[in-house]
N, C-alpha and C positions, 0 to 999 in steps of 0.2 A: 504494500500500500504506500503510496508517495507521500511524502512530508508534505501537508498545507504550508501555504505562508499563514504567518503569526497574524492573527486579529489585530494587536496591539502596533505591527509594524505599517500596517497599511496609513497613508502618508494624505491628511488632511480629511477633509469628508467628515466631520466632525458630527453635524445631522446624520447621516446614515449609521454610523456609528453607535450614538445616540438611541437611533429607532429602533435597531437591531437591539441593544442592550436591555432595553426598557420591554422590549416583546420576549427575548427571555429570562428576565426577573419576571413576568404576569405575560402570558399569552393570552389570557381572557380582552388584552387588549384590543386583538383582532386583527393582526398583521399587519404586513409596513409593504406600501408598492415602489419601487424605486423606478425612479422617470428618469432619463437622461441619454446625452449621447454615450456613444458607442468610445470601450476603451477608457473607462472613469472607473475602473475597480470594484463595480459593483458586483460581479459571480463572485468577485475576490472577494471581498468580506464578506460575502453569504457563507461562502463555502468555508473561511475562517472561524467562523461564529462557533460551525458545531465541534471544533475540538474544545473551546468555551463551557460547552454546555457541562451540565455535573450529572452523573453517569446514573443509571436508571436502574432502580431493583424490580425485575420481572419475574414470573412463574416461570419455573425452567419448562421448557417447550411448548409454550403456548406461541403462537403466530399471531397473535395482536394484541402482545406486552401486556397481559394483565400486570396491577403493582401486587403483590403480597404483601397482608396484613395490616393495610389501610382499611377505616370503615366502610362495612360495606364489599369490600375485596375478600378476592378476585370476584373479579366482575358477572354477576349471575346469570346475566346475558348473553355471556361470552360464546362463539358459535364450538372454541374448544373445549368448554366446562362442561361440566364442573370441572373447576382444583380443588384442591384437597388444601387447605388451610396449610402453609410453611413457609419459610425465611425468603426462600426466591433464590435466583442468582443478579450479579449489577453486571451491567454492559454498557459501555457509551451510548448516545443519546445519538441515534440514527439520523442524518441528513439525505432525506429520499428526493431526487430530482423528477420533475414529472415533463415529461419531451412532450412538445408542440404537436405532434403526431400522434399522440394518446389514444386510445381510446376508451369507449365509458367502461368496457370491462375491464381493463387495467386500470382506470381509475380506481373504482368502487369496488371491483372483486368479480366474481364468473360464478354462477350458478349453473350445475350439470342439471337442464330440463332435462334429459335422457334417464338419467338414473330418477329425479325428480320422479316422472311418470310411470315410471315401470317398476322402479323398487321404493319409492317412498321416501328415498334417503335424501334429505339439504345435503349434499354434497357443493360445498362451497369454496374455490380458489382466491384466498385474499387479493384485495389490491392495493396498489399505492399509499390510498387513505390507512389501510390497515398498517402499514410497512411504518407509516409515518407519526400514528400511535406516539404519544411522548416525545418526539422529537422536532425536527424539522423538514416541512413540504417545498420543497424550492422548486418556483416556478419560472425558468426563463423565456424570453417574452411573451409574457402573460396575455395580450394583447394580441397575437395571432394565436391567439387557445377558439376552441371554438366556443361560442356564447354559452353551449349548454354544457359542457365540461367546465367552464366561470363558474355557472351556476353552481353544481353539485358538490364542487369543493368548496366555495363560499360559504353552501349550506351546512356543510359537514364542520366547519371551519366555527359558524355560529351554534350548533346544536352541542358542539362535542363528540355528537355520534354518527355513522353511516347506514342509509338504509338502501338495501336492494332487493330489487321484487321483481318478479317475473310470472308473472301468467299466476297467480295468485300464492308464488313459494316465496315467502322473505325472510331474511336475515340483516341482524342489526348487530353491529359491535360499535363501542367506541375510536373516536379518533377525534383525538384532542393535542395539536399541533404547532407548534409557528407556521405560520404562513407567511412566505416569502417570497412575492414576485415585483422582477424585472421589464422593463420595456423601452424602449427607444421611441420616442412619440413621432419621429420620424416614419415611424413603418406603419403607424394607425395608433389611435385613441381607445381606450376602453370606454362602453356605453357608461354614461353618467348612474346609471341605475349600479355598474358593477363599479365603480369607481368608489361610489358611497359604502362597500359591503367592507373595503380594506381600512383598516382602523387607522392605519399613519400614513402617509406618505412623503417622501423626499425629494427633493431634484437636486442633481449631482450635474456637476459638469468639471473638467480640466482647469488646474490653475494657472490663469496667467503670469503666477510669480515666477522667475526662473531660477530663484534660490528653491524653492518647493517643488519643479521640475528636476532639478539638478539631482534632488535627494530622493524621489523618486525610482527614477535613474538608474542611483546609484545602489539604491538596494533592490532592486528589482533583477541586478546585475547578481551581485551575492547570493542573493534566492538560489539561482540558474545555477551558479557554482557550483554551492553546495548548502542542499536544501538546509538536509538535519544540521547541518553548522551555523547554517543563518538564525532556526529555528532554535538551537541550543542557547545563542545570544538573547533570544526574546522568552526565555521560557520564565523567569522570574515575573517578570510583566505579565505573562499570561496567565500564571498563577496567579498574581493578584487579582486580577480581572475575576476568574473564576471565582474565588471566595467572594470579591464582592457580589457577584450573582445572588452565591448562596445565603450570603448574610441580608441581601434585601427582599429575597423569597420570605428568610425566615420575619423581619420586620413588619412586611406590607401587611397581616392584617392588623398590626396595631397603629398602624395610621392612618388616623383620625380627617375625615374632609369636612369643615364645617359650614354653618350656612353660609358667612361669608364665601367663602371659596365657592361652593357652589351657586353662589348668586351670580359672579364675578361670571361663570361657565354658560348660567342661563340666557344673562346678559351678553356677552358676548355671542353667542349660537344665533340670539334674536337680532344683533347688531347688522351681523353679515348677513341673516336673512338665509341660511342653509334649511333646507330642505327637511321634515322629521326630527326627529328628536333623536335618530340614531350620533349625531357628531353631539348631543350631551353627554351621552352618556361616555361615549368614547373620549373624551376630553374629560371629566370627570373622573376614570379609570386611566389616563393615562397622566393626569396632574400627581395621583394616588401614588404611582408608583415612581415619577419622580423622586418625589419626599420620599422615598423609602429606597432609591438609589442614592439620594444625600444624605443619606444616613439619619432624616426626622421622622417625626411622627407628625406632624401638623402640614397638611400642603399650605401655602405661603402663594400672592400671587406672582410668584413667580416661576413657580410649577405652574399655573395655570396659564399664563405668557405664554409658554415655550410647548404649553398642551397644545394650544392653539395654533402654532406653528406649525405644527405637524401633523394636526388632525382637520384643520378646515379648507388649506388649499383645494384638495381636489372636489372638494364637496363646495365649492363655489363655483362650479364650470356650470352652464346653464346651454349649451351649444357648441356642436364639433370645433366654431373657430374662437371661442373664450380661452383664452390660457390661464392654467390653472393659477394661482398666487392668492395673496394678501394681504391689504396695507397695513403696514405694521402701524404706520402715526394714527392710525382709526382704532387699532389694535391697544395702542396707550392709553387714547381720551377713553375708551370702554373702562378700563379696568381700572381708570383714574375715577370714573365718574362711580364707574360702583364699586371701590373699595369698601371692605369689610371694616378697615382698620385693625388687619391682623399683621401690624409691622411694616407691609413690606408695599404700600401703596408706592413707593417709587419703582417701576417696573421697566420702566426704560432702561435698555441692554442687560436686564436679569437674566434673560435667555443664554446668558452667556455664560451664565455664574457655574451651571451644572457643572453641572455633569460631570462633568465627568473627562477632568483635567486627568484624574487617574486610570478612569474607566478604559473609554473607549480607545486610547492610547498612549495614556501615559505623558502626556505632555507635548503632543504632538507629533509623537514616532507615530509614524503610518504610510505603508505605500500600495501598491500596484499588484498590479498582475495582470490581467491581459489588458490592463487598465492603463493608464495616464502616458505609459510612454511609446506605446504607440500612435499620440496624437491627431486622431484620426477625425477627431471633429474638425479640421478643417476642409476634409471631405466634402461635407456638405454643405461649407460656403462658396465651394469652390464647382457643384454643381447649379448654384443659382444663374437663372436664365437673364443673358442679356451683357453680364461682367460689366465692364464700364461704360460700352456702348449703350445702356438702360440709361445713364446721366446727360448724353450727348442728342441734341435735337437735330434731327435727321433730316434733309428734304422731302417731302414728297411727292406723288407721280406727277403732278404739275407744276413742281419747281419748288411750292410754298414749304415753306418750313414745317413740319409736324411737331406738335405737344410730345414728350419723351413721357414712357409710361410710368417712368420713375419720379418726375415731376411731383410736387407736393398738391399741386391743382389738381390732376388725374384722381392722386389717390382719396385726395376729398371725394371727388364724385364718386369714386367706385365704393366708398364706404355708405356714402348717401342714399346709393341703391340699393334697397333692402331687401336680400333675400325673400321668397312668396314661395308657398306651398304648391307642388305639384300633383298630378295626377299619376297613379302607378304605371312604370313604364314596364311591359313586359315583352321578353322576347319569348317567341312565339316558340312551337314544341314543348317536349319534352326534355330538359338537359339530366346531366347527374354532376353537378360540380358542386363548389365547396358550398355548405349550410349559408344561405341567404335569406331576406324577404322581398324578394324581386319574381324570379322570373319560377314555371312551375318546375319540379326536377322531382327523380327519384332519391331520395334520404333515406338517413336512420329513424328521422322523426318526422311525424306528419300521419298522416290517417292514412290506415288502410285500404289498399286496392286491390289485394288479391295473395296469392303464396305460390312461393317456389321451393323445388330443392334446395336447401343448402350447399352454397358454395364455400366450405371450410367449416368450420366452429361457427356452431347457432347461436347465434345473436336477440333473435326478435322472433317468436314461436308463432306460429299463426295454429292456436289449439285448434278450434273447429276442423280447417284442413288437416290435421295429423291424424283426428280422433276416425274420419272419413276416409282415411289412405289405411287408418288402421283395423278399421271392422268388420272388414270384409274375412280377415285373417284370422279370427280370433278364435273358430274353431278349429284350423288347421292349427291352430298353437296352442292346445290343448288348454285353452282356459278355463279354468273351473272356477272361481271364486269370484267377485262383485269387481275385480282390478282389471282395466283393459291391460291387456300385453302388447307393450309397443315395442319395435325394434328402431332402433337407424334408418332403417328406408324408409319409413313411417315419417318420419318427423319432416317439418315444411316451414320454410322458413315465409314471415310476414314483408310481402315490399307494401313498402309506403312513399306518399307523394309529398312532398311539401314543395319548401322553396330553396331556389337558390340565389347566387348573388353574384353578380355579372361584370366584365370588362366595361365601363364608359370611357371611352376614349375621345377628349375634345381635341380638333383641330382648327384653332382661333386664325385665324387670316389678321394679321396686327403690321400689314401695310399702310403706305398712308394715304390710300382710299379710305380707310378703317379708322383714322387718327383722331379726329372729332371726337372732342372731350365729352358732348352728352351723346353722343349716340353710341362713345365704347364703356361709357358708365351704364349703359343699357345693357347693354351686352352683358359687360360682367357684370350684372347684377341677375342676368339671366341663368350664367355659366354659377353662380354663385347657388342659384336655387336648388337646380341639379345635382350640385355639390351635396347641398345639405341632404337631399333627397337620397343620393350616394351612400349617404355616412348611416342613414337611419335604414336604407334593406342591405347594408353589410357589403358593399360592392366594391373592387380596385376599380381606382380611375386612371387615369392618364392626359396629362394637356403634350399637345404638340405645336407650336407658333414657328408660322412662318411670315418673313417679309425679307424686305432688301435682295437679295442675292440667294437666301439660303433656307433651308427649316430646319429646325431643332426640335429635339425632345426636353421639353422644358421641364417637366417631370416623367420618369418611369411609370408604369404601371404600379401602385403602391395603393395601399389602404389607409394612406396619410390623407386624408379630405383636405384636413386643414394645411398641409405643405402645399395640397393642389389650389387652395385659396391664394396663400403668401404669392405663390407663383404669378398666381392671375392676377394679384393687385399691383405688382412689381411690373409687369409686363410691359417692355418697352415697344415703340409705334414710330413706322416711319419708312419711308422707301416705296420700291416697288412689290410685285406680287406675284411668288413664284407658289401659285397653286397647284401645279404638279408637281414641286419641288415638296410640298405640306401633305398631300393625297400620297403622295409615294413613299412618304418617311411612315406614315401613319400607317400604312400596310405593312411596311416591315415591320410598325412596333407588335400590330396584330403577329405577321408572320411569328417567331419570335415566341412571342406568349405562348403560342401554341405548341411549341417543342415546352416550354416550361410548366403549362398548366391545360394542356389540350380538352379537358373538362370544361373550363370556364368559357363561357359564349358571351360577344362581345356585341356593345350598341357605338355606333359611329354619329357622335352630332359634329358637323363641317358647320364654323361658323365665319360668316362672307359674302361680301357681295357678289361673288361670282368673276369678280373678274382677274385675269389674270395677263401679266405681261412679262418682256424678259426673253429675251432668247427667241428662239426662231417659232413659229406654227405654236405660244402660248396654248392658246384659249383649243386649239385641237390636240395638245399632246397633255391638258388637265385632263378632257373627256377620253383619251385612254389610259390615264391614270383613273381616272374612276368606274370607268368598267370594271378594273379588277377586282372593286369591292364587288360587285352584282354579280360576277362569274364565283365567286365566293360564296355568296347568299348574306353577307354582312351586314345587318339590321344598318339603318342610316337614316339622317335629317341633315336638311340643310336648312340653316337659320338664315335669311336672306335679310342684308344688313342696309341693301340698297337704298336709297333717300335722292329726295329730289322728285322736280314734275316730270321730266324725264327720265324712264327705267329702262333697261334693255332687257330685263328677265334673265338675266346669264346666272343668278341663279338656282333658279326654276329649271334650264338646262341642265345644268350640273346636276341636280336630284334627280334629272330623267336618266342620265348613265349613271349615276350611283344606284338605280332599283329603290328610289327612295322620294321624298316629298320634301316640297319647301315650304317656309313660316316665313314672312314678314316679321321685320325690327320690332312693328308695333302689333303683332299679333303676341310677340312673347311675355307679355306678363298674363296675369291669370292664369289659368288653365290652360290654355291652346295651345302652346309647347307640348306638354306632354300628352294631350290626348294626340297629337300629330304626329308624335314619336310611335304613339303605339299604334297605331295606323299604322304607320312606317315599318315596323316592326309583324308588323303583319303582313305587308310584300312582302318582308325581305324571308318568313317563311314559306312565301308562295315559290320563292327561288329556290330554296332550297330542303329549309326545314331547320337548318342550324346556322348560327352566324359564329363566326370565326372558329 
């Protein structure tokens, strides 16, 4: 087994540090989500935490860690028990990872229907949740989890225990955990609904001190050397850490929250206007167990500050493009205004005072691992569409100068346009790609349509069809008694239909035809809705912009909504209009996807006035660029951006070789976008049946 790096060594990150200590002194707190870019040490101090932890007395072979000789223990419930009342054996405090590719039976555990129906027996295969019993569940990026595997561990995560059922067999054992997940907001958001279910949350990012990078660095380097020698350096410091663990487990029920403090909790919850009463409570238990990381018994408000800190950011997001935060100076006058008078009404920079100068590292020893020195967040400033050319005002096609989309006047307007509510946009068929609420598809969830053989390990039993495959049989199999006898070939598995969730790939035409500050504030106010529309049935998007000379992929296909927003409000405007150059990028991004995720079926909105210049035979070599979406079957809309008393219709052309339909600038608010889409979406299964 490989030497962890030292908790204690990992280098600044003070909050994360923090959350992670405070969730294993009391897990009842409800786990800690960690936001941030890529390469900020965050697997690294997860995965440091659990040699932290203090080591667990269980029933010798029991598979989901009953404790021995606590009240009540081992656990009555337990699918291994009865045990028999004794001492136990201890074992470290498991860190069970649970991979983005899960599934619900590894999640929660496998019930054998087979044996179920034919001999009577729960025969049950733990899962994850069980493995994770007592210790810790680490989930990296939590955020491409599918929503309903969010869900079940969340639940498991609030109840303390797991329940799984199947066709009316269930089994419940406990699982009482840290839960620990990761994400990159880069790659998509978690729904606000799962966002509120994690008790803390942190945002980490790279130091820009280069004395702090240096140090980094420089023990990141020693790690690599040699582990256990790096690790032999910090092992004082980790002991201490550990005892403090155990010394504020043993403290925390004698410290005391009084109504001061809790006033100061309710106050503040009602200031910022969050959602439920779930961030009191949680803020309540996590002030608790501060003061019993500082070694008091009285929370102070300054546990209840630095509660705050951590417990209401993401519970103020209200919309995929709100970024999560705080303001702390609103954060002051609250807890100025309702001090209790327990001391410590000065709360300004107490958040600081924790913690945990000894705790979380000692005084500031802490670095890396696959974290800070790879400095990789400059990645993704370095994919922002447009580079300096976004500050620079362009000519356009008739000489005149164009607005730059990076302008501060632009982005006024594009703010002004306010996202509006669309109509469901579905692509036509039947798909099977990732868990959406978009378009229809065969899943693991959703109502039933009918039963197959099983292909591998039964998942989803369709009883009625087994009981019908199997009663034909039952006197060739000599049944005597009131039990049907089922075999393997009997058994049928349930398909069911729900939804999935689909490719939108926008192709903005940001010429300076297109440059007009209120008619591209329209636009994106358009692209924006869609957006939103995007984020709420679970879909990647895509924007591709073309102008001047060239087109770009201004973002990848990603489940980032809100990076695809940043994008669109930055967008710079200006030049000519190479519409084959945009049609032809955007097929290869389709191409592409398809080798990576050939399940997901994609919708095409081209947004433009259709015209196109540059280069030899334009406006005839766009229309065989857009052929190849229709020889494809490519679901498509063309938003026609045109203005003025005279219109040439080019593009109304353009929708006729895409296999698709045009909307007018000013058809696109309301509803008419999207019922025009699904229109759209409806040729584009008359071509074919499937789009991308």
């Amino acid at each position: 087994m490989s030497t962890p790096f030292p908790f204690t060594a990992v280098v600044g990150q003070d909050d994360l540090r923090l959350a992670l200590l405070l969730n294993a002194v009391s897990p009842a707190v409800g786990g800690v989500l960690v936001r941030g870019e890529k390469g900020t040490a965050k697997s690294t101090a997860v995965r440091a935490l659990s040699a932290l932890m203090p080591e667990v007395d269980v029933v010798a072979g029991c598979r989901f860690s009953c404790a021995p000789g606590a009240p009540g223990a081992p656990d009555p419930a337990c699918p291994d028990g009865p045990h028999e009342v004794g001492p136990g054996v201890s074992r470290p405090a498991r860190m069970v990872e649970l991979p983005v590719g899960a599934s619900e039976d590894r999640l929660v555990g496998a019930l054998d229907i087979e044996r179920a129906l034919s001999e009577g027996v729960k025969a049950f295969e733990p899962g994850l949740l069980a493995d994770a019993h007592r210790g810790i569940l680490y989930v990296d990026e939590v955020n491409l989890l599918h929503d309903h595997l969010v869900d079940l561990l969340l639940d498991a995560a609030a109840m303390g225990a797991s329940y799984v059922e199947r066709e009316g067999v269930s089994v419940r054992h406990a699982a009482r955990f840290l839960l620990v997940g990761t994400m990159n907001p880069e790659e998509g958001e978690l729904r606000p609904q799962l966002l509120d279910r994690f008790g803390l949350t942190v945002e980490v990012a790279a130091s820009r001190e280069p004395d702090q990078r240096v140090e980094v660095v420089r023990r990141r380097l020693a790690y690599d050397d040699d582990p256990a020698g790096f690790a032999a350096r910090w092992a004082d410091e980790e002991s201490a850490v550990r005892a403090r663990i155990v010394a504020a487990r043993k403290l925390l029920p004698s410290v005391r929250l009084g109504d001061a403090a809790l006033r100061q909790i309710a106050a503040t919850c009602a200031a910022f206007e969050v959602d439920g009463m779930r961030a009191d409570i949680v803020m309540a238990r996590t002030a608790t167990t501060l003061a019993a990381w500082a070694g008091r018994t009285e929370v102070l408000a300054e546990d209840v500050r630095q509660a705050a800190l951590l417990a209401l950011p993401h519970r103020r997001r209200r919309n995929p493009f709100d970024a999560p935060g705080i303001d702390e100076d609103k954060l002051d006058e609250t807890l100025e205004e309702f001090g209790g008078g327990d001391g410590s009404g000065d709360s300004e920079g107490s958040g600081d005072e924790d913690p945990d100068p000894d705790g979380p590292g000692g005084g500031g020893g802490q670095p890396p691992q696959d974290g800070p020195q790879d400095e990789p967040q400059n990645a993704a400033d370095s994919s922002e569409p447009g580079g300096d050319e976004a500050v620079q005002p362009e000519a356009g096609e008739g000489g005149q100068p164009q607005a730059s989309g990076g302008g501060s006047g632009e982005q006024q307007a594009v703010r002004a346009a306010e996202p509006f509510r669309t109509k469901a946009l579905t692509v036509p068929g039947l798909g099977e790609g990732a868990a959406g609420r978009r378009s229809r598809a065969r899943t693991e969830h959703g109502r039933t349509t009918g039963a197959r053989r099983p292909q591998g390990a039964l998942t989803k039993l369709h009883l009625a069809a087994t009981v019908q495959a199997a009663a034909p049989h039952q006197r060739a199999r000599g049944r005597s008694g009131p039990g049907l006898v089922v075999r393997r070939d009997d058994l049928r598995q349930a398909t069911r239909e729900g939804r999935e969730g689909n490719l939108v790939l926008f192709v903005v035409d940001a010429s300076g035809s297109m440059a007009a500050r209120q008619r591209m504030s329209a636009v994106k106010g358009a692209v924006l809705s869609l957006l939103l529309d995007a984020y709420q049935r679970r879909d990647k998007v895509g924007l591709v912009t073309f102008r001047g000379a060239a087109a770009e992929v201004a973002l990848p296909p990603t489940s980032s909504v809100d990076a695809a927003a940043v994008r669109l409000e930055s967008l710079p405007t200006g030049g000519r209009t190479p519409l084959a150059a945009g049609l032809l990028r955007a097929h290869d991004v389709l191409r592409v996807e398809r080798l990576r995720d050939p399940a997901r079926r994609a919708l095409v909105v081209v947004v433009t006035d259709g015209r196109a210049t540059g280069g030899p035979e334009p406006v005839a070599l766009a229309g065989r660029a857009a052929r190849l979406f229709a020889v494809d079957g490519v679901a498509s809309v063309v938003v026609d951006c045109e203005s003025g008393p005279v219109r040439l219709g080019l593009a109304g052309q353009l929708a006729g070789e895409l296999g698709g339909t045009a909307v007018t600038l000013d058809e696109l608010r309301a509803d008419s976008i999207a019922g025009l889409v699904r229109d759209v979406q409806g040729q584009g299964g008359r071509n074919s049946g499937r789009a991308a």
